[in-house]
C-alpha positions as CSV (number, residue, x, y, z in Angstrom):
1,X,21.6,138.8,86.9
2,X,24.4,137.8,84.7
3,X,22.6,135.2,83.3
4,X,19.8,137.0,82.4
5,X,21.9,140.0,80.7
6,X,23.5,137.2,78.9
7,X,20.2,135.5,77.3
8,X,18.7,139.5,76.6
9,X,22.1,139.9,74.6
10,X,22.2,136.6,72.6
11,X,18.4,136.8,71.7
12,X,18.8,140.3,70.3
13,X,21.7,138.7,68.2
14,X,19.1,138.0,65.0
15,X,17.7,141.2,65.0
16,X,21.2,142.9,63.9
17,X,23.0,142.7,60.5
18,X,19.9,141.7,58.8
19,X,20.3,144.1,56.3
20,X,21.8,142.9,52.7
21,X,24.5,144.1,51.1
22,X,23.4,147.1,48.5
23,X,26.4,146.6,46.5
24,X,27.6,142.9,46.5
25,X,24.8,140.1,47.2
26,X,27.5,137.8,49.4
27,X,26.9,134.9,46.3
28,X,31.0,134.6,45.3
29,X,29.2,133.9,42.0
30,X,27.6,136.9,41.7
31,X,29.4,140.1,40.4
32,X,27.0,143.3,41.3
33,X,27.5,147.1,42.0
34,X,23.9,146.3,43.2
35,X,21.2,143.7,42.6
36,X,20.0,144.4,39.4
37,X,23.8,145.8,37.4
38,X,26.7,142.8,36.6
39,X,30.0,144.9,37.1
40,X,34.0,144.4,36.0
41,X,37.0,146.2,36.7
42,X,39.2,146.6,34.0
43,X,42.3,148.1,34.7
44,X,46.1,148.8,33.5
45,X,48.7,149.4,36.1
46,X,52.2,150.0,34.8
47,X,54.0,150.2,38.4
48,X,51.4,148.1,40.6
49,X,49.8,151.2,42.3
50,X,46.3,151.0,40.2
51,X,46.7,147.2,40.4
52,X,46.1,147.4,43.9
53,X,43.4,149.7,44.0
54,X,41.3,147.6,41.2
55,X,41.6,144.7,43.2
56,X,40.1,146.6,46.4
57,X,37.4,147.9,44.0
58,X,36.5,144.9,42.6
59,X,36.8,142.6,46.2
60,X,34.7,145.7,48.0
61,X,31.6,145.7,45.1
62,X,32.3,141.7,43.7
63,X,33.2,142.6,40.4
64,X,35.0,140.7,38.3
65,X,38.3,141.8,37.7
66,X,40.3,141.9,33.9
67,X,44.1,143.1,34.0
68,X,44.7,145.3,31.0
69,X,48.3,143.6,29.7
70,X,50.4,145.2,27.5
71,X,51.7,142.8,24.6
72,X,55.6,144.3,25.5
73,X,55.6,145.5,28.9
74,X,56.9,148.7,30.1
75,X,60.3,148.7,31.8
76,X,61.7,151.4,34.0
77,X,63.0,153.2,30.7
78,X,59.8,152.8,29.2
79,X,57.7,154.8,32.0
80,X,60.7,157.9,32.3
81,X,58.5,160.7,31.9
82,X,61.6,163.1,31.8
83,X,63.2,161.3,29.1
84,X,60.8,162.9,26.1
85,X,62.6,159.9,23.9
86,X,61.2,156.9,25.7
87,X,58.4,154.5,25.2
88,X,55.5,156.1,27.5
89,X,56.5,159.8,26.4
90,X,56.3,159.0,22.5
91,X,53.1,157.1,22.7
92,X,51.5,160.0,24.6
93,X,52.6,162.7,22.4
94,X,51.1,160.5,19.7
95,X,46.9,160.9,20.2
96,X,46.9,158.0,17.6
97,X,49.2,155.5,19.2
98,X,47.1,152.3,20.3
99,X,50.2,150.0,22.5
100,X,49.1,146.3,21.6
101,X,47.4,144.5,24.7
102,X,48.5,140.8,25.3
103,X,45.1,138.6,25.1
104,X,41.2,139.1,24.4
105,X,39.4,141.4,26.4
106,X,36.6,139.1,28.6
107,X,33.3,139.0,26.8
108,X,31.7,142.5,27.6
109,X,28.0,141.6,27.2
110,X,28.0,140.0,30.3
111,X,28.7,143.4,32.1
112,X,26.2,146.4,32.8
113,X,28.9,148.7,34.1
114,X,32.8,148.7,33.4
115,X,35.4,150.5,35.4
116,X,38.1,151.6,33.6
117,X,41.4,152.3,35.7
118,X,44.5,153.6,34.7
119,X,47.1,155.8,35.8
120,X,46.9,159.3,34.9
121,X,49.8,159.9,32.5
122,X,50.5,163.2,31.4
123,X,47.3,164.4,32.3
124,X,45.3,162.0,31.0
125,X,44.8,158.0,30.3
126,X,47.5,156.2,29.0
127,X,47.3,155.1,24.7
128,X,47.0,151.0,26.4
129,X,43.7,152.2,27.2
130,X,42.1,154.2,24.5
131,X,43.3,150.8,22.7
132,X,41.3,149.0,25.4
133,X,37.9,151.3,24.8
134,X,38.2,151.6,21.0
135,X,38.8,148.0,20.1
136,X,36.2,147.0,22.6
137,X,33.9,150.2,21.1
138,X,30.4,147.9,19.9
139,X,30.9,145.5,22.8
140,X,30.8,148.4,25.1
141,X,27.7,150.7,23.0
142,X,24.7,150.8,25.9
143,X,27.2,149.8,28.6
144,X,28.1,152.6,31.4
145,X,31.8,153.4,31.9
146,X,33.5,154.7,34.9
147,X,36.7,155.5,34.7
148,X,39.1,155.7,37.9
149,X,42.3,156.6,38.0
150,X,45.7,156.7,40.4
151,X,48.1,159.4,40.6
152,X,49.9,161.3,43.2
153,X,48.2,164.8,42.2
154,X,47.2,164.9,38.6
155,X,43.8,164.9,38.3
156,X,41.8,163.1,35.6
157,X,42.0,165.7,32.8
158,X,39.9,165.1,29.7
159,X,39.5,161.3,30.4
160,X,36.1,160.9,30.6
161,X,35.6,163.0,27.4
162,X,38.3,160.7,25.3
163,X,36.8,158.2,26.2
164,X,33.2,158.7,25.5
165,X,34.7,160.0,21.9
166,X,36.3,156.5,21.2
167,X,33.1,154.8,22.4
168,X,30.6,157.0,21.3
169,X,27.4,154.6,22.0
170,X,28.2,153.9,26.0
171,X,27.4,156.3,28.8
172,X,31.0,157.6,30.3
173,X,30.9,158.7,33.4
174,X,32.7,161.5,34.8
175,X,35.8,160.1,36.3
176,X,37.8,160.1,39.7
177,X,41.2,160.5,40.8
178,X,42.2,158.0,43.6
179,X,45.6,158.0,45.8
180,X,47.2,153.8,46.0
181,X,46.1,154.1,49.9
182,X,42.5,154.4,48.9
183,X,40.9,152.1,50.9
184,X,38.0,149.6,49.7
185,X,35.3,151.4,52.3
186,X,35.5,154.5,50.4
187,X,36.2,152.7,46.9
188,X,32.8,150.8,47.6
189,X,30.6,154.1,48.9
190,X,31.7,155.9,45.4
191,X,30.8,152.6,43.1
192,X,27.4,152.7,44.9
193,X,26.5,155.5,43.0
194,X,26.5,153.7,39.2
């Protein structure tokens, strides 16, 4: 009797997890949201929390994964919100500020859709990347952008509108507001939908 419950169970074996992958084809070379769109995940992460949540994004769809640098990192000082004299509060006062970024941007062609993380930073994205999305503006013109972003509470603000207004020819996608913990289960089941 056990014997045969054993063999029923191992030749039903083939019939489950047949099913492929609607968001990453298994092929480590192949970078898909799903089998027909080429995806990265660009992202800027001054204190490591969107860091982390880019990498789950791009490990739980098989994106390829770019790291936003700025060309003179932020310190501690820098990112003091309460201090209206330092670095992050001037740049955000200033609409027009455009922080340098350290290094070309991969070559954008190659992608379908981009997802654009940040931290949210006084109630929007942070100057590093409206430098990002402007300088990158024709590369990006037919491309879909979704943006995702980290913060504790702050939601996304006009994000998705700044940015569709600095590349006017891609199609910006309403954004979404992610805590660190996110994990990449529910990070992949919202990608499925671009």
């Amino acid at each position: 009797m056990k014997h045969t419950a054993l063999f029923a169970a191992i030749a039903a074996l083939p019939l489950c997890g047949c099913s492929q992958d609607s968001v990453s084809s298994g092929n480590p070379d192949t970078t898909t949201v799903n089998s027909s769109k080429k995806a990265l995940v660009a992202y800027f992460s001054a204190t490591g929390t969107t860091k982390g949540v880019a990498e789950r994004l791009a490990g739980a769809i098989g994106a390829e994964l770019y790291e936003i640098v700025p060309e003179q990192a932020y310190t501690v000082a820098d990112l003091n919100w309460r201090d209206k004299e330092s670095r992050s509060s001037v740049e955000m006062r200033d609409r027009a500020s455009r922080p340098a970024i350290a290094g070309a941007a991969p070559d954008l062609s190659a992608f379908d859709v981009i997802f654009v993380g940040y931290p949210i930073w006084w109630y929007r994205e942070p100057s590093i990347i409206d430098t990002f999305v402007e300088d990158n503006a024709a590369a990006l013109a037919g491309k879909t952008i979704v943006p995702f972003a980290t913060s504790g509470g702050s939601g996304m603000g006009d994000s998705s509108a700044n940015l569709q207004a600095l590349a006017p020819e891609a199609k910006v996608k309403e954004g979404r507001r992610f805590r660190g913990s996110t994990s990449a289960e529910d990070l992949k089941k919202w990608a499925a939908g671009f």
